[in-house]
N, C-alpha and C positions, 0 to 999 in steps of 0.2 A: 650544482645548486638544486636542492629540490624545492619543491611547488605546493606550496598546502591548495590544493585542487577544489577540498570542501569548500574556501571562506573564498578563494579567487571568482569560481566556477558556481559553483552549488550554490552558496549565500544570496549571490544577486538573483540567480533563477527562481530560487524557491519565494525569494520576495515578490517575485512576478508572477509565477503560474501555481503558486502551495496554496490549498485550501483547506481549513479548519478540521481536524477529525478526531474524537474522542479515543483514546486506548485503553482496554482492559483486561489488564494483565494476567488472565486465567495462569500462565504458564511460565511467563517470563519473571513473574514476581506475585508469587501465590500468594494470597489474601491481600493485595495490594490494591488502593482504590483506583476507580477509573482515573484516567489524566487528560487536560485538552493537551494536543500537538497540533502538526501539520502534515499534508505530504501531497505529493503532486500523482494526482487520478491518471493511470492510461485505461481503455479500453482499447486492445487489440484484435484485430478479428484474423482469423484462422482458415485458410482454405486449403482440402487435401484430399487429391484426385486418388481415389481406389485403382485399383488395376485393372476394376471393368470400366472406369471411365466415368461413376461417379462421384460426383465433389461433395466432401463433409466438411460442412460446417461450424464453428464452433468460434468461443473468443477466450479470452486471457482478462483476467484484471486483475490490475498489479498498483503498486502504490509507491512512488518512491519518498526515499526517507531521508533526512540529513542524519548521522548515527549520532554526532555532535551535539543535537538537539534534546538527545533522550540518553538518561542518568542509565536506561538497560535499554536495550535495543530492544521489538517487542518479537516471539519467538511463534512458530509453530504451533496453534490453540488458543493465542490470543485472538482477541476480539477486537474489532476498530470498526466504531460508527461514523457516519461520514453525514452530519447535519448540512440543510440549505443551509445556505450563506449569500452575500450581497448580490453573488454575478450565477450564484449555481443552484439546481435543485437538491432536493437531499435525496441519498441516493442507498442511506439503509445502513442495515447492520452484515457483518461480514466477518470472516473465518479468515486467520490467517494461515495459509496450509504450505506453506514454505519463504525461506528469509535466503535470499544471496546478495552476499556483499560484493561490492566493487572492487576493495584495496584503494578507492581514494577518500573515502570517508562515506558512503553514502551505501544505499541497502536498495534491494527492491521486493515487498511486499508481495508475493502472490495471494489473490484473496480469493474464497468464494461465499457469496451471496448466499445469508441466512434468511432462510424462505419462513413464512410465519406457519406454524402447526392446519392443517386440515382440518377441519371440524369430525 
């Protein structure tokens, strides 16, 4: 008997912790207009001892997705802004620089943070 994992698993989570975030589809769907969706923010942080013994630091942010949600999954070069919202601050515009799926419906987002031009 198999288990649709998305609508069991994923559906109630993302009701609970997914927060609002615009998608635009540079890549995924060329000339395509932005879209709202959802998707649940991690910020991860990174530590990693050199072999003299000092620690680099660094983080990850990543974004999960329900795939179920979205008519194209969003690819590699897309864009996704991630506006305030009721419980959150806004938190900017972002790069998506790689997509890995799960196999049970869901995707996870690696993003990096688009910095505004220097004068």
């Amino acid at each position: 008997m198999s288990m649709n994992i998305s609508e069991i698993v994923f559906a109630p989570n993302f009701g609970t912790w997914a927060r609002p975030i615009t998608v635009t589809p540079l890549k995924s769907m060329v000339g395509g207009v932005a879209y709202d969706a959802r998707g649940i923010w991690h910020e991860n942080i990174l530590d990693v001892m050199t072999q003299d013994g000092v620690v680099f630091s660094d983080h990850k942010l990543t974004l999960s997705i329900r795939d179920a949600e979205f008519d194209v999954t969003p690819l590699k070069g897309d864009r996704i802004d991630i506006p305030a919202d009721v419980n959150h601050p806004a938190l900017g515009s972002f790069e998506v620089t790689d997509v890995d799926h799960d196999g049970e419906g869901g995707s996870e987002l690696t993003l990096r943070k688009i910095l505004p031009a220097k004068p």
